[in-house]
C-alpha positions in Angstrom: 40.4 -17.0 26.0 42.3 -14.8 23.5 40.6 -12.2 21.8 40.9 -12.1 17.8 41.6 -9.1 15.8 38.2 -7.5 15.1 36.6 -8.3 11.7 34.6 -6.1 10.2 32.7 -9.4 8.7 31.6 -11.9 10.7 30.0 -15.3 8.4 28.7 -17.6 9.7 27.5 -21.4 8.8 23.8 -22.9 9.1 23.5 -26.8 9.6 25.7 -27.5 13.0 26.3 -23.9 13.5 23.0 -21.9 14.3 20.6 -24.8 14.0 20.5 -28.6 14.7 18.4 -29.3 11.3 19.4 -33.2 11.7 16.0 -34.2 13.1 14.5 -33.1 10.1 17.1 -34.3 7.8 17.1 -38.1 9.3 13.3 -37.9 9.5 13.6 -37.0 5.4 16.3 -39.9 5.1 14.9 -42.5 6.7 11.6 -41.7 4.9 12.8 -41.7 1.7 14.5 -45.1 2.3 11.5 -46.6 3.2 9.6 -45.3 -0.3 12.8 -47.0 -2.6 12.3 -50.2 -0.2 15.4 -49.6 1.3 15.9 -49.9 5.5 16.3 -47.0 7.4 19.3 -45.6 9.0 18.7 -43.6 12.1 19.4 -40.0 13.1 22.9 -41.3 15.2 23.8 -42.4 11.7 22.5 -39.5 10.0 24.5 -36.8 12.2 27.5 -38.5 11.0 26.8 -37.5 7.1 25.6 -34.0 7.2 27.5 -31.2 6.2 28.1 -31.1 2.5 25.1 -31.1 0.8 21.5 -32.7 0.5 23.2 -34.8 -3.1 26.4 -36.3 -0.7 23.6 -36.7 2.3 21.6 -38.8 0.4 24.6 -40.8 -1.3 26.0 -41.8 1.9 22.1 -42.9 3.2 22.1 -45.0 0.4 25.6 -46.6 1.2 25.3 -46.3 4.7 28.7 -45.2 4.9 30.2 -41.5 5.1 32.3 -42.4 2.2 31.7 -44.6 -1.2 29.5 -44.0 -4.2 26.1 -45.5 -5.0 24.3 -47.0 -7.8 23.7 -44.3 -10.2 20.2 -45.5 -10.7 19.6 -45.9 -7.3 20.4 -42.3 -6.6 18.7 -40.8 -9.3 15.3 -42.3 -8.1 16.3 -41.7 -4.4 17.3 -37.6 -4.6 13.9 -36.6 -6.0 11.9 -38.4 -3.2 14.3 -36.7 -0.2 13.8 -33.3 -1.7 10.2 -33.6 -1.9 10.1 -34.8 1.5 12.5 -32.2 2.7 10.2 -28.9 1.4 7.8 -30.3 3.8 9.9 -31.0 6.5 12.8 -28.0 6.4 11.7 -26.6 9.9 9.1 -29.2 11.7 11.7 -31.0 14.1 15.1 -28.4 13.5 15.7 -26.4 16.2 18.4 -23.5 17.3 21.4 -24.2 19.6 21.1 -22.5 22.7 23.2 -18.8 22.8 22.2 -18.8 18.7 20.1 -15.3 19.8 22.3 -14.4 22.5 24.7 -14.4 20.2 23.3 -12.8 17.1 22.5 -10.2 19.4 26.1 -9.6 20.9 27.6 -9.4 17.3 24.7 -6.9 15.7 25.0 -4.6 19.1 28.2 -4.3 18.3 27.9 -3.4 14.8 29.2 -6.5 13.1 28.5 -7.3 9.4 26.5 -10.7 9.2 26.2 -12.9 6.7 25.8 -16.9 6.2 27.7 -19.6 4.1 25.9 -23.1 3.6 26.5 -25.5 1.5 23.0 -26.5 1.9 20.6 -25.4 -1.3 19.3 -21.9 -1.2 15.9 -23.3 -1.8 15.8 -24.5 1.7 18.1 -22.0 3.2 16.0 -19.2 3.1 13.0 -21.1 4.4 14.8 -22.2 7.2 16.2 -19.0 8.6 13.0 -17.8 8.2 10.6 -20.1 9.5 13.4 -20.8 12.4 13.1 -16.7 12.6 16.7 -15.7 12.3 16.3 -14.4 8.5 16.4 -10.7 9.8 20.4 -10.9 11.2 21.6 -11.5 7.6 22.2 -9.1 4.8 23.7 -11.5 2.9 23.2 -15.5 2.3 25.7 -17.5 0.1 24.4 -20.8 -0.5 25.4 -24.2 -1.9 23.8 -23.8 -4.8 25.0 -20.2 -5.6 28.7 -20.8 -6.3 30.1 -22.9 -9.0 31.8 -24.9 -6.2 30.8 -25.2 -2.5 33.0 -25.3 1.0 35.6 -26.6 1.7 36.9 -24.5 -1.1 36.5 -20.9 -0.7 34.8 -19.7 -3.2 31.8 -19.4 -0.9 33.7 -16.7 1.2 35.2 -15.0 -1.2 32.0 -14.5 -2.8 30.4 -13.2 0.4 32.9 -11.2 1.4 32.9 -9.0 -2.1 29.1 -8.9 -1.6 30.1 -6.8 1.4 33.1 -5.4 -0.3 34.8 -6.7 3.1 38.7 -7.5 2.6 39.5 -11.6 3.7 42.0 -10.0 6.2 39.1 -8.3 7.7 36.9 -11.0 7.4 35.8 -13.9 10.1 34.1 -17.4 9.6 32.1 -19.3 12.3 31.5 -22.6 11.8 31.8 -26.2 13.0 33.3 -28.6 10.4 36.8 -29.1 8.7 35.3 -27.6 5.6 34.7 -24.6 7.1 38.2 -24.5 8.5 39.5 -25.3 5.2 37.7 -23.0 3.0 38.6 -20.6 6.1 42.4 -20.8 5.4 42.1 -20.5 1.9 40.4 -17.5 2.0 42.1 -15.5 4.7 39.9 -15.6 7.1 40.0 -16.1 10.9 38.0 -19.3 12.1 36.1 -19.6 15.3 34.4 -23.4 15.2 31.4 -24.2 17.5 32.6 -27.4 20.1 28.8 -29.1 19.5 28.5 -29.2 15.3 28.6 -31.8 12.9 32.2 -32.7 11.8 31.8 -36.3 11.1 32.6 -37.8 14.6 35.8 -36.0 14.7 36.7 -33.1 17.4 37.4 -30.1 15.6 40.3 -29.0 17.6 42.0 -31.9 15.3 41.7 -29.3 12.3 43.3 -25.9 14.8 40.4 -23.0 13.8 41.8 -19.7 15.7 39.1 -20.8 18.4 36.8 -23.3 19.8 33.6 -22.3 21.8 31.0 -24.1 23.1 28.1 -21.3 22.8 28.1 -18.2 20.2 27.9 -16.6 23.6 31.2 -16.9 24.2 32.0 -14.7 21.2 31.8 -11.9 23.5 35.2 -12.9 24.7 36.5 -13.2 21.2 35.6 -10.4 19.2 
């Protein structure tokens, strides 16, 4: 495996990344269905559609379909009832990848600069890192909600990176999805994508990130 040029910022994404928050997430959907009278989807179906947001997440529940748009009524009364159920439910069923610590570790003992780039909302972000207990690794958290427009554009990044006053050259994103390979590029920054994430079904080789690993603790090879 190749070794990278050494960032001096290492960001990484949440959702697919660090933590496999789609038990929770389906649990949330499928609930919420059931209260609008709807039928339920499934977690299979539910892994498919995360990755951009809790408002697309609940649109393509409604639809049952990753893509297409739903009633506007319909969603209006179905996005309050998934965030109500989702403040109860950000950290009851999620859990972290295996290597996640190993490889927190690695990158702080080596003096690394961490931060985190979601798209998910910051309101359940933070609770999420910290209930899940990995709040301490990052100085800085840019969420979905925190930029006037979320990955796959990089605005995220670039925003995270001047919190760090960190150049994009010097800069590195781990993630698992074609948005974070895409708002990668467009920033400047290297991309290292996780093998196990949610990408919609499709391998994320298709989408050529710098590198593919199966555990953050193959960073050590890396960087």
């Amino acid at each position: 495996m190749s070794r990278l040029k050494k960032p001096e910022l290492v960001l990484i994404d949440v959702d697919g990344t660090l933590i496999d928050s789609v038990p929770d997430l389906a649990y949330c959907a499928d609930r919420m269905m059931l209260q609008i009278g709807l039928p339920e989807r499934g977690e299979e179906a539910v892994r498919q559609w995360v990755g951009n947001g809790v408002e697309k997440l609940v649109k393509r529940t409604l639809v049952n379909d990753l893509n297409g748009e739903p009633d506007a009524d319909l969603f209006e009364k179905a996005l309050p009832v998934f965030w109500g159920l989702y403040e109860n439910n950000i950290c009851v069923r999620s859990r972290l990848y295996d290597g996640v610590i190993e490889g927190l570790d690695y990158l702080k003992s080596r003096g690394y600069r961490l931060g985190c780039v979601t798209n998910k909302a910051r309101s359940f972000t933070i609770p999420l890192l910290e209930q899940i207990g990995i709040a301490p690794y990052f100085d800085v958290s840019i969420c979905g909600d925190d930029t006037a427009r979320k990955k796959p554009d990089p605005l995220p990044l670039i925003t995270a990176a001047g919190e760090f006053k960190v150049a994009a050259e010097d800069s590195l994103m781990l993630g698992d999805s074609k948005s974070d390979v895409q708002a990668a590029r467009a920033a400047g920054f290297q991309i290292i994508c996780v093998s196990y994430g949610y990408n919609h079904g499709e391998d994320i080789r298709r989408y050529e990130p710098d590198a593919v690993i199966d555990s953050m603790v193959e960073l050590k090879d890396l960087i």
